[in-house]
C-alpha angles and dihedrals in degrees: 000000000000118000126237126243121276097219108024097018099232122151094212085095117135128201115224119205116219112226101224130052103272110191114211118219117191132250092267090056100258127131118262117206087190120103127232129198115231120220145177128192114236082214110054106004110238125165104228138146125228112276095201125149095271084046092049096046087054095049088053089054098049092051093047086067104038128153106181107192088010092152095062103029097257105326124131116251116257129247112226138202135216092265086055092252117141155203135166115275095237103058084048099053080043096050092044087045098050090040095050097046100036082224119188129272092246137025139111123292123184115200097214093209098009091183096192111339111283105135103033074054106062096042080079094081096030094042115012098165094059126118106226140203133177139187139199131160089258145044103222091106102044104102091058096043082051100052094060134102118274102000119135105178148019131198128189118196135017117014089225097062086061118149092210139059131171104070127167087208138027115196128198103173098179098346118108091056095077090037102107086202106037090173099048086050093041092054090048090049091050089061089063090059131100110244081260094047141138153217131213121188127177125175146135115307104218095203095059101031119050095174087072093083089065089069112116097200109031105091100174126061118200136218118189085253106042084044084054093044085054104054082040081061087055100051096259131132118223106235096177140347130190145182103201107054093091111006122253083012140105121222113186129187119204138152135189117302129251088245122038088267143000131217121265107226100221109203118185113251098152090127098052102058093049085054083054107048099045087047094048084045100053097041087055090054081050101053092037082062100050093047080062093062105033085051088058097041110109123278131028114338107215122165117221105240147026099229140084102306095045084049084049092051105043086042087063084041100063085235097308089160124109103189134341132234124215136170085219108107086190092066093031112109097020124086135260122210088341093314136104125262107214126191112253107271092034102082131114108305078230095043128142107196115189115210100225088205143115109271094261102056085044103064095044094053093045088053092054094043105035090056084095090054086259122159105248113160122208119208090252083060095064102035123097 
């Protein structure tokens, strides 16, 4: 039985096999030995993978052992800009959201899916004066989420069961990714808003990041326009999208509609996504073969990163890798999948460090570090 699409519910959805054996690593940067389908609607075109029963238990189990920040002991991972300067992420999606609304100095936000704390943490130097709330599907981390400034509750479970209502802002960092119905959540989530309130969705971008795909966990790619389809099918008016808040992200702004629901405009891009998804697979296969190579060229293997795509790529190479390198300071000094993560310009005086990153990041990132003659290899290096 086919399934049904996860953003506009048509049957006419197609899985598409990769031709090669991708390897799928979770949202907290583990290997997954599980295995996901990968599908496309011929409708609307959205990038998703199959949410059946075997799908949903492994999903459970990932969850269940879930280590959200484990690189760097807890802390967010940090945004970073061409010149290789930094900030959490957080604090940057918070910043771009305050100055673009002019929103007030004080008022209610609820974090839909707060992991640890990270954002209700950084309101705290953009918006002091905010009451804040926060919810996960679990309370492990509660003790921490209640300690902090500012915070006033803390729930724990299904967002309709919430005790509160009446929020300014309504926050899902990473979150409606792993949502098999966005539109359904979106509309539950709208009932929790003030009649002036907002909100605010980032999440992967999947034209600009391929390694999306190798997710586990994430079953719903978005676009800018099928992320915005899906807000229009909740009842939410888009107010501002944008693609460079956080790079290789999208950050969307909407609140609650004039009527009780607009229409989503459906456009066919059926087409499109499979364009997408055969291009991002076969520049994957591409890149999982490169990283075979790089990792037997002479000299020390190290992969550039301590995030989803390094995990990726030491993932296809059986665990070639002798060390990682990473700009966080926060990562730096602590071990990733049993190796070390150096500071750049500390590696191996014969290392070879692959940069596990779309081209263009790439080659922005080879042009900053190889300035030293180091041997930074892009992607395009490796590739045949």
């Amino acid at each position: 039985m086919k399934q049904a699409c996860h953003l506009c519910g048509s049957k006419d959805v197609d899985e598409v096999v990769p031709n090669f054996d991708v390897r799928f690593v979770t949202s907290d940067a583990r290997p997954w030995p599980g295995r996901a389908r990968l599908l496309v609607c011929d409708t609307c075109g959205t990038i998703q993978k199959a949410t059946d029963a075997l799908w949903q238990r492994e999903v459970e189990e990932v969850y269940l052992s879930y280590n959200i920040y484990q690189q760097s002991g807890g802390a967010e991972q940090r945004s970073f800009h061409e010149k290789g300067l930094s900030q959490a992420r957080s604090k940057v999606i918070l910043q771009k959201l305050f100055e673009s609304l002019k929103m007030p100095e004080a008022g209610r936000l609820l974090d839909l899916g707060c992991g640890n704390g990270s954002l209700l943490a950084s309101m705290q130097s953009v918006a002091p004066d905010w009451h804040l709330y926060g919810t996960e599907f679990d309370a492990k981390n509660r003790q921490r989420i209640e300690g902090l400034a500012g915070v006033r509750g803390f729930h724990a479970g299904d967002i309709r069961d919430l005790p509160w209502t009446s929020f300014d802002v309504i926050t899902l960092i990473h979150l409606i990714e792993h949502i098999p119905d966005p539109a359904s959540f979106l509309r539950t989530a709208a009932t929790r808003l003030c009649s002036s309130g907002v909100i605010c969705i980032e999440c992967p971008n999947i034209e600009a990041n391929p390694f999306d795909l190798v997710i586990f966990d994430h079953c719903t790619h978005f676009t800018t326009a099928t992320l915005g389809t899906s807000c229009r099918s909740a009842g939410l008016q888009v107010m501002q999208s944008a693609s460079d808040w956080v790079a290789k992200e999208i950050s969307l702004v909407a609140r609650q509609a004039d009527c009780e629901a607009l229409a989503a405009t459906l456009t066919r891009h059926g087409q499109a996504g499979l364009e997408t998804l055969q291009t991002h697979l076969r520049w994957l296969a591409a890149l999982a073969s490169g990283a075979q190579r790089a990792a037997h060229m002479p000299g020390s293997f190290g992969i550039f990163g301590t995030s989803i795509a390094a995990a990726w790529c030491q993932h296809q190479t059986g665990g070639a890798a002798r060390f990682f390198v990473d700009e966080d300071p926060d990562r730096v000094g602590r071990e990733f999948m049993g190796k070390p993560i150096l500071a750049v310009g500390s590696e191996p005086a014969d290392g070879n460090v692959l940069l596990c990153l779309p081209d263009a990041d790439a080659e922005r990132v080879a042009a900053r570090l190889n300035k030293n003659s180091r041997r930074y290899l892009k992607p395009a290096d490796v590739m045949s």
